[in-house]
Structures are given as C-alpha cells and as structure tokens.
PDB file of N, H, CA, C and O in Angstrom:
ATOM      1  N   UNK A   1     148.681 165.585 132.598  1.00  0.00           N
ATOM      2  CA  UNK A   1     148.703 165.270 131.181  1.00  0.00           C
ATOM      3  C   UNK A   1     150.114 164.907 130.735  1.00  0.00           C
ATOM      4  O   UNK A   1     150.191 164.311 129.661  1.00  0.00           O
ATOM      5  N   UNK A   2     151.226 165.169 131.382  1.00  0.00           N
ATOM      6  H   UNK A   2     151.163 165.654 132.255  1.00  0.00           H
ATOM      7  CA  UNK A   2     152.499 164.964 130.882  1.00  0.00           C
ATOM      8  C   UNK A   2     152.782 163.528 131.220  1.00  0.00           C
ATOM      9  O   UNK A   2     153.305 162.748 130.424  1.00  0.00           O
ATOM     10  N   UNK A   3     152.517 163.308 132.089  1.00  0.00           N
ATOM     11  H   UNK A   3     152.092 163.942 132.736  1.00  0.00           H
ATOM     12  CA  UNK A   3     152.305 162.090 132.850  1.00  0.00           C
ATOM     13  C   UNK A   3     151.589 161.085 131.949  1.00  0.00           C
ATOM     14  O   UNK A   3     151.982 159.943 132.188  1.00  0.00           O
ATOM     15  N   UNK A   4     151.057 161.121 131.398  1.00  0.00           N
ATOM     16  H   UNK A   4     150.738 162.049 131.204  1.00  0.00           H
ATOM     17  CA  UNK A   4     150.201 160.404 130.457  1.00  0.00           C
ATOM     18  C   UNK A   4     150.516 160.390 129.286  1.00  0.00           C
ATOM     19  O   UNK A   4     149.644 160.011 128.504  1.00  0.00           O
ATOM     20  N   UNK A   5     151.578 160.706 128.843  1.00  0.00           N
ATOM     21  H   UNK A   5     152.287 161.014 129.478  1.00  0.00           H
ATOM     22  CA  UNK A   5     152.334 160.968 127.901  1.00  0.00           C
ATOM     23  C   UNK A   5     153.786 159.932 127.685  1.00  0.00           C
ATOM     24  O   UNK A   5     154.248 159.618 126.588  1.00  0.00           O
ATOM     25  N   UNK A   6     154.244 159.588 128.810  1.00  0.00           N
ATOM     26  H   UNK A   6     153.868 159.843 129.701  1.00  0.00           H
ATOM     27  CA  UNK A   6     155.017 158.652 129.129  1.00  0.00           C
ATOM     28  C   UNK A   6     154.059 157.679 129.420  1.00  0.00           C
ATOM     29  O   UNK A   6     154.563 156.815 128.702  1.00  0.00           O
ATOM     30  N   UNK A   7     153.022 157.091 129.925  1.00  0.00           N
ATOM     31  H   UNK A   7     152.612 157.793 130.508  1.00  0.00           H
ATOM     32  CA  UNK A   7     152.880 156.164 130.625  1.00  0.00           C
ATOM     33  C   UNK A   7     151.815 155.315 129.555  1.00  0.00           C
ATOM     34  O   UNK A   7     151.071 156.008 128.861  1.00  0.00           O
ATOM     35  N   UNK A   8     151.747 153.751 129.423  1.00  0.00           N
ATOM     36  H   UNK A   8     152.351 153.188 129.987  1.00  0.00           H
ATOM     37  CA  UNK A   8     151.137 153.062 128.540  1.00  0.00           C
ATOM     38  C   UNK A   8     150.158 152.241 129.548  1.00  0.00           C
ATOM     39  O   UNK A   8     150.404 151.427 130.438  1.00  0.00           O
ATOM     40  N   UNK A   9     148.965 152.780 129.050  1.00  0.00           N
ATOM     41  H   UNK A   9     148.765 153.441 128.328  1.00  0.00           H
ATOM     42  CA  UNK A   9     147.500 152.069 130.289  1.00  0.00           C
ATOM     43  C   UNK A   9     147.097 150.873 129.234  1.00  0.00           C
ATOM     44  O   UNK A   9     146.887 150.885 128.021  1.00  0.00           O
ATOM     45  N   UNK A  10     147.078 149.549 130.504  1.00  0.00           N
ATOM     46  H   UNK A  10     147.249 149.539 131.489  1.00  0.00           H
ATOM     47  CA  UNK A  10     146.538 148.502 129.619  1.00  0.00           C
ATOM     48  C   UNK A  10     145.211 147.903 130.542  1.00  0.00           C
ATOM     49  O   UNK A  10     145.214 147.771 131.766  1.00  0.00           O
ATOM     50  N   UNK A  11     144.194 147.611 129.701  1.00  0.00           N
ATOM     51  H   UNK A  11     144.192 147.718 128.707  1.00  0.00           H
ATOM     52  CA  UNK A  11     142.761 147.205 130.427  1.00  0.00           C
ATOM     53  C   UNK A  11     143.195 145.521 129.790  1.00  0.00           C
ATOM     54  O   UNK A  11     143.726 145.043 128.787  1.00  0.00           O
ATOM     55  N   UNK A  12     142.400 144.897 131.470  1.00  0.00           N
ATOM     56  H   UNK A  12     141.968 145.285 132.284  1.00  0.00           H
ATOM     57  CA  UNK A  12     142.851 143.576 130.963  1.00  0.00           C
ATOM     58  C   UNK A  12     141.885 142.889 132.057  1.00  0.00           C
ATOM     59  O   UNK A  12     141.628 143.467 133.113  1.00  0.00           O
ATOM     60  N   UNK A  13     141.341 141.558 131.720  1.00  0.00           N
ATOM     61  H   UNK A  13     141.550 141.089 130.862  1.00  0.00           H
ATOM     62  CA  UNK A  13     140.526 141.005 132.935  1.00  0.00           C
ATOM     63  C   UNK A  13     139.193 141.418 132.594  1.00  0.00           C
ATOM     64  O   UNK A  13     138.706 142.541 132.727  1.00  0.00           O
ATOM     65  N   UNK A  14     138.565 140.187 132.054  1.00  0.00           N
ATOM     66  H   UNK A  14     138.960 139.275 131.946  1.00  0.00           H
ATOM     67  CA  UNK A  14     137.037 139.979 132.142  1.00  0.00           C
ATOM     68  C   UNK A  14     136.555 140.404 130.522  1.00  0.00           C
ATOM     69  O   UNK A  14     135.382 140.396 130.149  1.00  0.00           O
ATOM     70  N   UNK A  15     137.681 140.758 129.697  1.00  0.00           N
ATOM     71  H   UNK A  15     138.634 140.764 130.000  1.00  0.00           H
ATOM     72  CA  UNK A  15     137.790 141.347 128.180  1.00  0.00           C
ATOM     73  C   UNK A  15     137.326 139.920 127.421  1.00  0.00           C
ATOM     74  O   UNK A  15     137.868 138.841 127.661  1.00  0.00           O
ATOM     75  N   UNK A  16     136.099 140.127 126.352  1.00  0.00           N
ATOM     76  H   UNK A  16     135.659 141.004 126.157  1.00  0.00           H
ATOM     77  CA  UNK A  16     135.836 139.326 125.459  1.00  0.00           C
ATOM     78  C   UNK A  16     135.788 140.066 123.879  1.00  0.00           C
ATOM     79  O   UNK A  16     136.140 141.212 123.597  1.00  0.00           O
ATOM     80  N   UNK A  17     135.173 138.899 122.872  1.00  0.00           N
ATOM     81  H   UNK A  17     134.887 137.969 123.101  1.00  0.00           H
ATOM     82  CA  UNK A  17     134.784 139.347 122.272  1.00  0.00           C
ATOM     83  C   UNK A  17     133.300 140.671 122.156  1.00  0.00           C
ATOM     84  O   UNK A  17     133.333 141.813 121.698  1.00  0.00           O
ATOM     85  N   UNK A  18     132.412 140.078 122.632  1.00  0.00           N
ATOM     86  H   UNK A  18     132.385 139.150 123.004  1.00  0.00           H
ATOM     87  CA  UNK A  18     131.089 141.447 123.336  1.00  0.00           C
ATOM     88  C   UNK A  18     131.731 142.336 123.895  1.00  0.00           C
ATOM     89  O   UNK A  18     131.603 143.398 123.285  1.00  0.00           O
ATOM     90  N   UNK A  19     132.568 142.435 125.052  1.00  0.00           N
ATOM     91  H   UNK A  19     132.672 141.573 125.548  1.00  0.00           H
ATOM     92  CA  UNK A  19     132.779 143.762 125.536  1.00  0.00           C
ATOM     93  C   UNK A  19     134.183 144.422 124.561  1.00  0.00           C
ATOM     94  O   UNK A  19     134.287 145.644 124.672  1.00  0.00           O
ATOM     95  N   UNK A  20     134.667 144.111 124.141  1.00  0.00           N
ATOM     96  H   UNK A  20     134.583 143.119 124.051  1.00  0.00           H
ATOM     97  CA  UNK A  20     135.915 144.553 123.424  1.00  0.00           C
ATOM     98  C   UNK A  20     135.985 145.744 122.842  1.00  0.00           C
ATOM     99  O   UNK A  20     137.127 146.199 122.799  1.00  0.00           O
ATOM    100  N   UNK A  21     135.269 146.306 122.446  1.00  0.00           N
ATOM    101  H   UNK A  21     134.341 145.936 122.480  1.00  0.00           H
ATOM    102  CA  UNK A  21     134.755 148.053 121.940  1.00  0.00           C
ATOM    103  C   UNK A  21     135.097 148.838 122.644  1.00  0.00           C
ATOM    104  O   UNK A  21     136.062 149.603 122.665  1.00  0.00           O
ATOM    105  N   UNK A  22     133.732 148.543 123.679  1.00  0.00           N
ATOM    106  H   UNK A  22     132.948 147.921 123.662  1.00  0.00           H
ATOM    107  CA  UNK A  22     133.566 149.350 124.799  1.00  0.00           C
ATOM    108  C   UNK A  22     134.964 149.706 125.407  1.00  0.00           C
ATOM    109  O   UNK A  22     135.097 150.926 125.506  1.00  0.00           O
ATOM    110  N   UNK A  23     135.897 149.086 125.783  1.00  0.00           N
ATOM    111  H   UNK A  23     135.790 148.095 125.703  1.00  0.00           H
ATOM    112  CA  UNK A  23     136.983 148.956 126.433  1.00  0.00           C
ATOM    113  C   UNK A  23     138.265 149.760 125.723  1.00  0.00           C
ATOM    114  O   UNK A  23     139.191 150.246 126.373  1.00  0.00           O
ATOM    115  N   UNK A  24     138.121 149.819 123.957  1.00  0.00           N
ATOM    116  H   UNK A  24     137.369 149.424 123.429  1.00  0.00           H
ATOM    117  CA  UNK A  24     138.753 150.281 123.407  1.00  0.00           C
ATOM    118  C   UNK A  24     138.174 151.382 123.102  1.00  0.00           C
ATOM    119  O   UNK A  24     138.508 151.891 122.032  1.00  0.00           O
ATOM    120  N   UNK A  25     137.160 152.062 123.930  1.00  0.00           N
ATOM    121  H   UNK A  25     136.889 151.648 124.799  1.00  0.00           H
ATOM    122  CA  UNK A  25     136.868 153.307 123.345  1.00  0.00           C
ATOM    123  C   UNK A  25     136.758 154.653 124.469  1.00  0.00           C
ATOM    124  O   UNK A  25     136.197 155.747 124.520  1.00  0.00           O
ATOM    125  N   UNK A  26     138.008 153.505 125.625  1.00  0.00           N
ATOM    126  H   UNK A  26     138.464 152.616 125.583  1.00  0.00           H
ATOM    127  CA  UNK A  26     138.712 154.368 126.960  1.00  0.00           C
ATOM    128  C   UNK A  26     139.737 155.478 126.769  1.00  0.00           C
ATOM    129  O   UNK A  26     140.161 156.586 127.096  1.00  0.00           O
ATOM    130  N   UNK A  27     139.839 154.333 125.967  1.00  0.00           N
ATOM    131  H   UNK A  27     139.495 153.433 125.702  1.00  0.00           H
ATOM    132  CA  UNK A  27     142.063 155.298 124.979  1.00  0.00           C
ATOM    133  C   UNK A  27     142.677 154.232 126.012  1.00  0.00           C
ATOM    134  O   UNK A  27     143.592 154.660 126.716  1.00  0.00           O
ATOM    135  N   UNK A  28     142.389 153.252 126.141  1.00  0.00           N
ATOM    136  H   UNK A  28     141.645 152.905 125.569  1.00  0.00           H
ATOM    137  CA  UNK A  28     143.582 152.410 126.734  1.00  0.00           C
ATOM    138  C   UNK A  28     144.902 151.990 125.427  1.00  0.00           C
ATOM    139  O   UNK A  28     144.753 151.200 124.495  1.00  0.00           O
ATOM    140  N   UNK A  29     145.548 152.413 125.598  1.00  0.00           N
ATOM    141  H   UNK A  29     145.669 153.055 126.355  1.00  0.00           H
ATOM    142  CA  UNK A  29     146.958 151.963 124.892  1.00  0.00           C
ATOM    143  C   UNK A  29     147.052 150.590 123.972  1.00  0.00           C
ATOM    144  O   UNK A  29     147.172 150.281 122.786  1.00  0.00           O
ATOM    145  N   UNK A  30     146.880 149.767 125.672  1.00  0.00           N
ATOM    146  H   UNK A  30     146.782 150.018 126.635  1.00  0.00           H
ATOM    147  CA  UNK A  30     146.490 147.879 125.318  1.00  0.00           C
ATOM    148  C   UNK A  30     145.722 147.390 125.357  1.00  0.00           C
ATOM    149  O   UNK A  30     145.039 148.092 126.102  1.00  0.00           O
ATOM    150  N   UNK A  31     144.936 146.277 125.017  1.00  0.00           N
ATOM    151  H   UNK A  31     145.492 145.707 124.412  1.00  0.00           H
ATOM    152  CA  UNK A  31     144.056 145.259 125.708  1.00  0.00           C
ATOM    153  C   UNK A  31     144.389 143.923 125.589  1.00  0.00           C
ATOM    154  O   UNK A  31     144.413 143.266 124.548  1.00  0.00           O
ATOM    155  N   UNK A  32     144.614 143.603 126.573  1.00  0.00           N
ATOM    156  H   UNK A  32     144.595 144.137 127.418  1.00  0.00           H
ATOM    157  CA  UNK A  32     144.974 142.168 126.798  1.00  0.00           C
ATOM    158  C   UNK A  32     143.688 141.379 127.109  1.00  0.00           C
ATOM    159  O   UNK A  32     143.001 141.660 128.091  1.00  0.00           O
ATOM    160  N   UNK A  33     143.304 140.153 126.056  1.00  0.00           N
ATOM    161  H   UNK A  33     143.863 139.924 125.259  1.00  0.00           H
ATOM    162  CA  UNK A  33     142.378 139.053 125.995  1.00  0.00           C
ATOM    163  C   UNK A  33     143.120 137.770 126.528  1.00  0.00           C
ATOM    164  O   UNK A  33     143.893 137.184 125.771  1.00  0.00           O
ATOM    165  N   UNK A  34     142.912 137.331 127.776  1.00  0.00           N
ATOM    166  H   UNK A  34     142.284 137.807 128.391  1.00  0.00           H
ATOM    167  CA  UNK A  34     143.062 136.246 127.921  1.00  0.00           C
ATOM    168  C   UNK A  34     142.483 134.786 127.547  1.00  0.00           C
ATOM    169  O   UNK A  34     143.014 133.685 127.401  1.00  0.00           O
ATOM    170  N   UNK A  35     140.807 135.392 127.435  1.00  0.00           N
ATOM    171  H   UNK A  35     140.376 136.287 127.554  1.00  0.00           H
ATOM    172  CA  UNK A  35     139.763 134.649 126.908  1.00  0.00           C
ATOM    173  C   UNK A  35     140.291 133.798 125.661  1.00  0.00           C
ATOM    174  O   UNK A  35     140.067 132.599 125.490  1.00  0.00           O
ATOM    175  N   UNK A  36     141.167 134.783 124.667  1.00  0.00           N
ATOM    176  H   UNK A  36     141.349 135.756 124.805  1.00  0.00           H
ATOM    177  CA  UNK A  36     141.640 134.025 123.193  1.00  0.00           C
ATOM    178  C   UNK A  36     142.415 132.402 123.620  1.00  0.00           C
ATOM    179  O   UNK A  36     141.854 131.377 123.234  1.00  0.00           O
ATOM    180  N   UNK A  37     143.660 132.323 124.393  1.00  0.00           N
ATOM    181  H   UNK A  37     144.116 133.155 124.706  1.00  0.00           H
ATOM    182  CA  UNK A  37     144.685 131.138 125.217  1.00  0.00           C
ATOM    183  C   UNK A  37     143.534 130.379 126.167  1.00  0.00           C
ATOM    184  O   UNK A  37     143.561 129.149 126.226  1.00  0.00           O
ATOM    185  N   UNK A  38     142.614 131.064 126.840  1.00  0.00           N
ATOM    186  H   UNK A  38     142.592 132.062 126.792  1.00  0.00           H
ATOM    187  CA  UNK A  38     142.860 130.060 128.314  1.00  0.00           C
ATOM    188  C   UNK A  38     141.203 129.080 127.455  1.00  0.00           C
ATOM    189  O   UNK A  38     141.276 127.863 127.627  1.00  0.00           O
ATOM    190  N   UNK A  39     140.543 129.323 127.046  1.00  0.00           N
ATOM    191  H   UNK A  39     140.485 130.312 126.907  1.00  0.00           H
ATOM    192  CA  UNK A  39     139.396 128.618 126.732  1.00  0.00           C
ATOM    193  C   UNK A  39     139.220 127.993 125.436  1.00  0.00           C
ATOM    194  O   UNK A  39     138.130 127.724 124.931  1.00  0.00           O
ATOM    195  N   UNK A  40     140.641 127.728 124.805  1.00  0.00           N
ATOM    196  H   UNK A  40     141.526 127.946 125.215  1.00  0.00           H
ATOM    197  CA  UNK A  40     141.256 126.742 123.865  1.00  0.00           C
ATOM    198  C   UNK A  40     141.618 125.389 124.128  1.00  0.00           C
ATOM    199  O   UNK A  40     142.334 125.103 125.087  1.00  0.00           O
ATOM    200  N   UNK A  41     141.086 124.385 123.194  1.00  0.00           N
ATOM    201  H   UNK A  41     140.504 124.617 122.415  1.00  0.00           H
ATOM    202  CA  UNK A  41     141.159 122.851 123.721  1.00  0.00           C
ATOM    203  C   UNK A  41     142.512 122.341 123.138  1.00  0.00           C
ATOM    204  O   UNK A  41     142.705 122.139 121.939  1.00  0.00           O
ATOM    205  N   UNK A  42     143.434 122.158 124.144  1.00  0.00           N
ATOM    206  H   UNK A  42     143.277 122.322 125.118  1.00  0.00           H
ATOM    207  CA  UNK A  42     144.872 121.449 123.902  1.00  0.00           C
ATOM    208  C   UNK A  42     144.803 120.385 122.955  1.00  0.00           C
ATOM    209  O   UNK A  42     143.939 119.528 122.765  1.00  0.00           O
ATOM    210  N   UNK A  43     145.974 120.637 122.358  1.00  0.00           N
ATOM    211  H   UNK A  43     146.676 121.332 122.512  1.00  0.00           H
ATOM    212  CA  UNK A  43     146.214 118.923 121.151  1.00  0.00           C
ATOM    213  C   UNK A  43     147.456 118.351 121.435  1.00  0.00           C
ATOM    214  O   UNK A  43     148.364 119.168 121.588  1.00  0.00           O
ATOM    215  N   UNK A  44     147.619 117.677 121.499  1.00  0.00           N
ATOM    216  H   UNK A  44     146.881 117.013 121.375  1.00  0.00           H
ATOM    217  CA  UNK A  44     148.661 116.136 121.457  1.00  0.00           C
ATOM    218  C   UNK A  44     149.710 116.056 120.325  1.00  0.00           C
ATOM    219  O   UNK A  44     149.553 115.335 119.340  1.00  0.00           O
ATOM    220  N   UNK A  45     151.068 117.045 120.580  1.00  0.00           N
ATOM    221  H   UNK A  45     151.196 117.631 121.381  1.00  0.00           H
ATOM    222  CA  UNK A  45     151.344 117.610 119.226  1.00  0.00           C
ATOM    223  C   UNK A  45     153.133 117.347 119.416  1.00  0.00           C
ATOM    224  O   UNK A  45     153.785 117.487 120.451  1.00  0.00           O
ATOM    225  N   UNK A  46     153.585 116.964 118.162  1.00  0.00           N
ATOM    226  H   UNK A  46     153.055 116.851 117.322  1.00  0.00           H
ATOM    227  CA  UNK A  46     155.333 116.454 118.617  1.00  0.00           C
ATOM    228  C   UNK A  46     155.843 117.359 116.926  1.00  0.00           C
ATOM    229  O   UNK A  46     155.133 117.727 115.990  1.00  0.00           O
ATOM    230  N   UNK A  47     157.016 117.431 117.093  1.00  0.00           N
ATOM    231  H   UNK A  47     157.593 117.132 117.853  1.00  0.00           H
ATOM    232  CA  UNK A  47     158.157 117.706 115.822  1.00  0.00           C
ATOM    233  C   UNK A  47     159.306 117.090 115.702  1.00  0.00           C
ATOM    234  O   UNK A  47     160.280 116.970 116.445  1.00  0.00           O
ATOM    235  N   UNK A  48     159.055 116.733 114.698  1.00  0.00           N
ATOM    236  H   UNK A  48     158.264 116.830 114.094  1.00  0.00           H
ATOM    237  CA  UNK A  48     161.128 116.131 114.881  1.00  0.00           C
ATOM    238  C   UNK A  48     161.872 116.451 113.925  1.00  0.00           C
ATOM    239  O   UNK A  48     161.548 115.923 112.862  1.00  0.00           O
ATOM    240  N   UNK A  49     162.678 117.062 113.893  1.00  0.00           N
ATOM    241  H   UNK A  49     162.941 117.491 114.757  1.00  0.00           H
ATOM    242  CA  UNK A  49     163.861 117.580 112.884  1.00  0.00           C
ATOM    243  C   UNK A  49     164.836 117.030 113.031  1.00  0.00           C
ATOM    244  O   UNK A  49     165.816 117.313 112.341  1.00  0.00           O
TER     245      UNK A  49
END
C-alpha cells in the first residue's frame, strides 16, 4: 500500500468512448484515449504572421 502511494497507474489501449467507465472505476490515476487523435480526418491547414 505504500507503494501505491507514490506510484501513478495509467490504463491505456483499446479505451473508447463505451468502455471508458468501466476502466475508470479501477482507481486508475490516468486514462489515456488514443481513439480521440488517431481516428480524426486531417485538414490542409497554413498560418502566416
């Protein structure tokens, strides 16, 4: 238990919107969604200052 006290557990991999609860109702610290970045459609995008 002391051990767990220092240490920050992150669940990550295969995390969506549907399972996202479930996952947060481990006591994981983090959850990392990759699903949000990788299954987003790129745009064609410039700035100029």
């Amino acid at each position: 238990q002391k051990l767990r006290n220092k240490v920050k557990l992150e669940a990550s991999g295969g995390i969506n919107s549907k399972n996202i609860s479930k996952y947060g109702q481990t006591g994981v610290d983090i959850i990392s969604v990759g699903s949000i970045t990788n299954s987003v459609k790129g745009i064609d995008m410039s700035l100029e200052i």
